[in-house]
C-alpha positions as CSV (number, residue, x, y, z in Angstrom):
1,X,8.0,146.8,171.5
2,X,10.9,148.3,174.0
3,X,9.2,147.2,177.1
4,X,11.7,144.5,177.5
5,X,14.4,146.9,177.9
6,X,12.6,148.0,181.3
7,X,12.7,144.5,182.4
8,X,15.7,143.3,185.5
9,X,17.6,141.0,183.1
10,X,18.3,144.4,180.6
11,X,18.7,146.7,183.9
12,X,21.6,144.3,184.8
13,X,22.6,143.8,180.8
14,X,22.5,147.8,180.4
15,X,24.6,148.4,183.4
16,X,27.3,146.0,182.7
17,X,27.7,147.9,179.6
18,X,27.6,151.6,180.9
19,X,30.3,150.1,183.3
20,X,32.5,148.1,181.0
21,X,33.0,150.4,177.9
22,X,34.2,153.5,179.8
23,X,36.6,150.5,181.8
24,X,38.1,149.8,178.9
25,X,38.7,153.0,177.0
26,X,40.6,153.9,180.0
27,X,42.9,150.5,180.5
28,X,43.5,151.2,176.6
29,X,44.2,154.9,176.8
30,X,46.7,154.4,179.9
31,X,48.3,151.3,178.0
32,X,48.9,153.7,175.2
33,X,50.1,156.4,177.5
34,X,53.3,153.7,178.6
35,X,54.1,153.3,175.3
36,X,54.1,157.3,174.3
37,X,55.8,157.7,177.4
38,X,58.5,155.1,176.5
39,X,58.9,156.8,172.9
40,X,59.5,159.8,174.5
41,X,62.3,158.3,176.6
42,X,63.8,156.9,173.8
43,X,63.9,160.4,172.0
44,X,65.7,161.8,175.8
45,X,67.9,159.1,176.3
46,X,69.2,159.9,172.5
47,X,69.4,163.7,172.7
48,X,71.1,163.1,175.9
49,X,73.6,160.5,174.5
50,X,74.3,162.6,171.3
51,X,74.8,165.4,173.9
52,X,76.9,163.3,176.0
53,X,79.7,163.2,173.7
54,X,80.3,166.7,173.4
55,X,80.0,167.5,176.9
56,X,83.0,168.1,179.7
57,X,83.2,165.2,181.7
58,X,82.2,165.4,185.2
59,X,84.0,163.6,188.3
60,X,82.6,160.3,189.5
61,X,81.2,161.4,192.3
62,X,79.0,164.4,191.2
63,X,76.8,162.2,189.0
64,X,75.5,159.4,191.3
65,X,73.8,157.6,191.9
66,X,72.9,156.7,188.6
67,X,69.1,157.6,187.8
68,X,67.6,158.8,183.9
69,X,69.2,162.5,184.0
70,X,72.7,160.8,184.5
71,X,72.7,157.7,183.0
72,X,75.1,157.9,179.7
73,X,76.8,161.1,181.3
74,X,80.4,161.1,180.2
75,X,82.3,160.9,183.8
76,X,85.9,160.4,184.6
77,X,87.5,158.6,187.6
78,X,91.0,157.7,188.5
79,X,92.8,155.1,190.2
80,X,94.7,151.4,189.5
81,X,93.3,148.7,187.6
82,X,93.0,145.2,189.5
83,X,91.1,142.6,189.1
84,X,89.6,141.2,185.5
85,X,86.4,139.5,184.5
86,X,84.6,138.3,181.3
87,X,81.1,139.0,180.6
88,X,80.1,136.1,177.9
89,X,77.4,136.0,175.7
90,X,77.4,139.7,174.7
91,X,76.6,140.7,170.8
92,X,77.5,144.1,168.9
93,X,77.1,144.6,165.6
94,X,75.4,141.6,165.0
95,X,78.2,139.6,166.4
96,X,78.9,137.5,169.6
97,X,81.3,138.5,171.7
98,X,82.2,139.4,175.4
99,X,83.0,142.5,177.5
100,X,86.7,142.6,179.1
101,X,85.4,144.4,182.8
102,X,88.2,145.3,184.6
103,X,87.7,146.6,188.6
104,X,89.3,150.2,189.0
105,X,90.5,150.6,192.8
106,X,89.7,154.3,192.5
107,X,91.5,156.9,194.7
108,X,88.5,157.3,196.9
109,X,89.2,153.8,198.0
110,X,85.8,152.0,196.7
111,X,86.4,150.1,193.4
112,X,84.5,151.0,189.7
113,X,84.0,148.2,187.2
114,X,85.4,149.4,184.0
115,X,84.6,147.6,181.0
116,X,87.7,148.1,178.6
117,X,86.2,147.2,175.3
118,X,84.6,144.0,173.5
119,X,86.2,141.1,172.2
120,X,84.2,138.8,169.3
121,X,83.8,134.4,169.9
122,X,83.7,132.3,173.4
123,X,85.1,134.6,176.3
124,X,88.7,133.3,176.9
125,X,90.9,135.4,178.7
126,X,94.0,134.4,177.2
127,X,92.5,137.1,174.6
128,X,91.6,139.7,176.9
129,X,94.4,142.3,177.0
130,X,95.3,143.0,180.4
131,X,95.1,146.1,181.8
132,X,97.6,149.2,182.0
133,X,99.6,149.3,185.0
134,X,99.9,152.1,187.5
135,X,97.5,154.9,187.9
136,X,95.0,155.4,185.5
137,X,92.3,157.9,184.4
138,X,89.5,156.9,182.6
139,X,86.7,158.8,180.8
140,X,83.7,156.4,180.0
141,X,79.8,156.9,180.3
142,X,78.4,156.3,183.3
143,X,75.8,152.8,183.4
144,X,73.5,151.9,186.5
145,X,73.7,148.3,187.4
146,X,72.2,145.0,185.1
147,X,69.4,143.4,185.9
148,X,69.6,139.5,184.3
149,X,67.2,138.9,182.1
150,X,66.4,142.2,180.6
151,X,67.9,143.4,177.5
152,X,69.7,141.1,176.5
153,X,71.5,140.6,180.1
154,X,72.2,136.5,180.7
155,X,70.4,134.9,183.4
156,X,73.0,131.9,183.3
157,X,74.6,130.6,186.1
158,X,77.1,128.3,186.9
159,X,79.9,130.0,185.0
160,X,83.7,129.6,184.9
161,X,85.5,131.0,186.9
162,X,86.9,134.9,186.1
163,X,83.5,135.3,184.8
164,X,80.0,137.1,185.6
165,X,76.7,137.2,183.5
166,X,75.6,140.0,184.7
167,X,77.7,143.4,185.3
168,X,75.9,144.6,188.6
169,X,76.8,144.7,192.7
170,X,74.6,141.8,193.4
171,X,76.9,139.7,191.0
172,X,80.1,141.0,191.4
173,X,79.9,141.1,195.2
174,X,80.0,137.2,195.1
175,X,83.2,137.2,193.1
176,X,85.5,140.0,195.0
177,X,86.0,141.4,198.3
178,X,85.8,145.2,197.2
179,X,83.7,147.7,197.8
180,X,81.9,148.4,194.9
181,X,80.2,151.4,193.1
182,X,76.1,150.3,192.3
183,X,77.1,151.3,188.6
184,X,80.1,150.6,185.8
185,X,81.7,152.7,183.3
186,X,82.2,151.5,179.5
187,X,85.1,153.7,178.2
188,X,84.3,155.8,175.3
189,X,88.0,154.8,173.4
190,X,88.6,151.0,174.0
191,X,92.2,150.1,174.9
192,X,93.9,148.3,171.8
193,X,92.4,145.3,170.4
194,X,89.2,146.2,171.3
195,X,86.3,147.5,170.1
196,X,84.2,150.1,172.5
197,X,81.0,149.2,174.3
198,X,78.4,151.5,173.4
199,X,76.3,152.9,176.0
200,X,72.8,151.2,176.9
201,X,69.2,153.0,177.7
202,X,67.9,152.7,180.9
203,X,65.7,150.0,182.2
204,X,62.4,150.5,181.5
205,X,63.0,153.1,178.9
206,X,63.1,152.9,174.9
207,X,61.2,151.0,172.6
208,X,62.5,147.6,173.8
209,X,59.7,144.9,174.2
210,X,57.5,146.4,176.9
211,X,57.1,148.9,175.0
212,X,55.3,146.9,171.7
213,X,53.7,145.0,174.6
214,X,51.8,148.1,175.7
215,X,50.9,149.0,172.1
216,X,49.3,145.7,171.9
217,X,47.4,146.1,174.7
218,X,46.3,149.2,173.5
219,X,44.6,147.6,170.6
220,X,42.9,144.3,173.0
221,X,41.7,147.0,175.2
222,X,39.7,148.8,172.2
223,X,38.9,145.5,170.4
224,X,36.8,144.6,173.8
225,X,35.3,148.0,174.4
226,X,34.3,147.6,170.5
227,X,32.8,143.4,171.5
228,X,31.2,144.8,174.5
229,X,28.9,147.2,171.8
230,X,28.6,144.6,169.4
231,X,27.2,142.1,172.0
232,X,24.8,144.8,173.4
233,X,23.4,145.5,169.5
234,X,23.3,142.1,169.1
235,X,21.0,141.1,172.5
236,X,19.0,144.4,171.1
237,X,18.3,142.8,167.7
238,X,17.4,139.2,168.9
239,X,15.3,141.1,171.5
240,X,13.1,143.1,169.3
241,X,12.6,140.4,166.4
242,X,11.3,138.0,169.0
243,X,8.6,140.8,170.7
244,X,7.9,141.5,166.3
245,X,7.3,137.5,166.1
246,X,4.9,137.7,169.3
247,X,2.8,140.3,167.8
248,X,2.4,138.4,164.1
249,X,1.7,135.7,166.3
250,X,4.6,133.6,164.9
251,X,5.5,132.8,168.5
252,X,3.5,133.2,172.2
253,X,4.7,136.0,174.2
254,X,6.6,134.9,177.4
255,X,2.9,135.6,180.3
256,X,5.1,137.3,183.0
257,X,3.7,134.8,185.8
258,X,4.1,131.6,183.9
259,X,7.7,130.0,184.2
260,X,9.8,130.4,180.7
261,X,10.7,127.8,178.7
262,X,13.4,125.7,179.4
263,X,13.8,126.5,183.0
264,X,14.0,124.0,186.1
265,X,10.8,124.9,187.2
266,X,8.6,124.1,183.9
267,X,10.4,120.8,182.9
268,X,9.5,120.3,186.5
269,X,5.9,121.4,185.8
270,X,6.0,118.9,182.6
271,X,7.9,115.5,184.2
272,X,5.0,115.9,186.7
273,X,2.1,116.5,184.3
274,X,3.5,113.2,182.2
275,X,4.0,111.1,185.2
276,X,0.1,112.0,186.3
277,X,-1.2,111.1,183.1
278,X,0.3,107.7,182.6
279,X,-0.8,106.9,186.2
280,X,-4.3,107.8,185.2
281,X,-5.1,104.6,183.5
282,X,-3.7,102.2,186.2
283,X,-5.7,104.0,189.0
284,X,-8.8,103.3,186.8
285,X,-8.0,99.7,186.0
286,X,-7.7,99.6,189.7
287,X,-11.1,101.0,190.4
288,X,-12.8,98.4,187.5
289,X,-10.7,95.6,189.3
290,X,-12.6,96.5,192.8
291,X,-16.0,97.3,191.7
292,X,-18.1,93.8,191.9
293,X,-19.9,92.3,189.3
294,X,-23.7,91.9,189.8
């Protein structure tokens, strides 16, 4: 009754599923490695934020560039505030808002963007409190640079002028002449008026969207190594009722030399068979037609 699974078409059906399942118990097991992996960033990036804030700051310049054991390190930097820029579209707390950044010409003579504090409704900078003259220190964790689109970061162009969707080099260099840090600060105390920026996790890191998108994954990745099995029991079932059927003599076993059913070659067989017979009668009405009478 098994016979048929010694046959080519189950060699080839009985391969694809040796191949497939252990396929897709891997895609699904490394899917759900991303996501453990991002949890576990989320739980460092928090330990090292909650640690952040009891920690000495350390001078700018120790703690770049900016990669995941420095990001949200409390670092100080001095110098004078110059120019002042609004980043729009920016919630907290629910709210809408915008950042006040503020460029800090540091003593090292390459400029920091600073971003003072946040400000709720449409960025206008008639609200924006300017800055403190003279020389300055600030102490603010330490951010690498936005990438628009991700995490909340506008994409948006075309903006008024003072302003910049994105706080990152590739942005700001288009809007001031200065030689800029590839990161930003958000102070830890906002200046008055303000309320303080919290700091961010890193791209790629936390249990942002990616993150639920690799979970889900997870389960499609299962769900077809599970189909896969199902399909295979299924083929099995149909197979074995059918060679059951042959031997009640419900049905006629497939002969292995005559064509199956269905296929090119016996409706071939069968058009050919028909047109022979219904040309039968004419050829002998045309052999009647040519005998003579005596």
């Amino acid at each position: 009754m098994y016979r048929f699974l010694l046959t080519p078409r189950w060699w080839g059906i009985n391969v694809f599923v040796l191949l497939a399942i252990p396929f897709c118990v891997f895609m699904g097991s490394w899917q759900l490695s991303r996501f453990e992996a991002r949890v576990d960033d989320q739980r460092t990036a928090e330990a090292q934020a909650d640690s952040a804030r009891t920690e000495t700051p350390r001078p700018l310049a120790e703690m770049l560039p900016v990669d995941k054991a420095t990001y949200g390190k409390r670092v100080t930097a001095s110098g004078r505030y110059g120019e002042q820029l609004l980043v729009p579209d920016r919630e907290l707390d629910g709210r809408q808002g915008f950042y006040v950044l503020t460029l800090l010409r540091t003593d090292g003579g390459r400029t920091l963007p600073v971003v003072r504090g946040w400000l709720p409704g449409a960025a206008d900078a008639a609200e924006a409190p300017a800055p403190p003259a003279g020389e300055v220190s600030v102490t603010g964790a330490l951010q690498a640079s936005e990438t628009p689109g991700d995490n909340g970061v506008s994409a948006q162009g075309g903006l008024p002028p003072g302003q910049t969707g994105a706080i990152s080099t590739a942005s700001l260099v288009n809007l001031v002449d200065d030689d800029l840090y590839d990161a930003w600060v958000t102070l830890g105390t906002a200046d008055s008026g303000m309320t303080a920026v919290p700091a961010s996790a890193p791209n790629g890191t936390g249990l942002d969207l990616k993150a639920f998108q690799n979970l889900g994954y997870t389960g499609e990745w299962f769900v077809f190594a599970g189909f896969v099995v199902f399909m295979w029991f299924r083929l099995l079932r149909r197979e074995i009722e059918f060679a059951r059927d042959a031997e009640l003599g419900i049905t006629e076993p497939d002969a292995p030399t005559s064509p199956e059913a269905g296929s090119p070659t016996a409706e071939a067989e069968t058009d050919a068979a028909a047109a022979a017979a219904a040309a039968q009668p004419a050829q002998d009405a045309d052999v009647e037609a040519s005998t003579p009478v005596r």
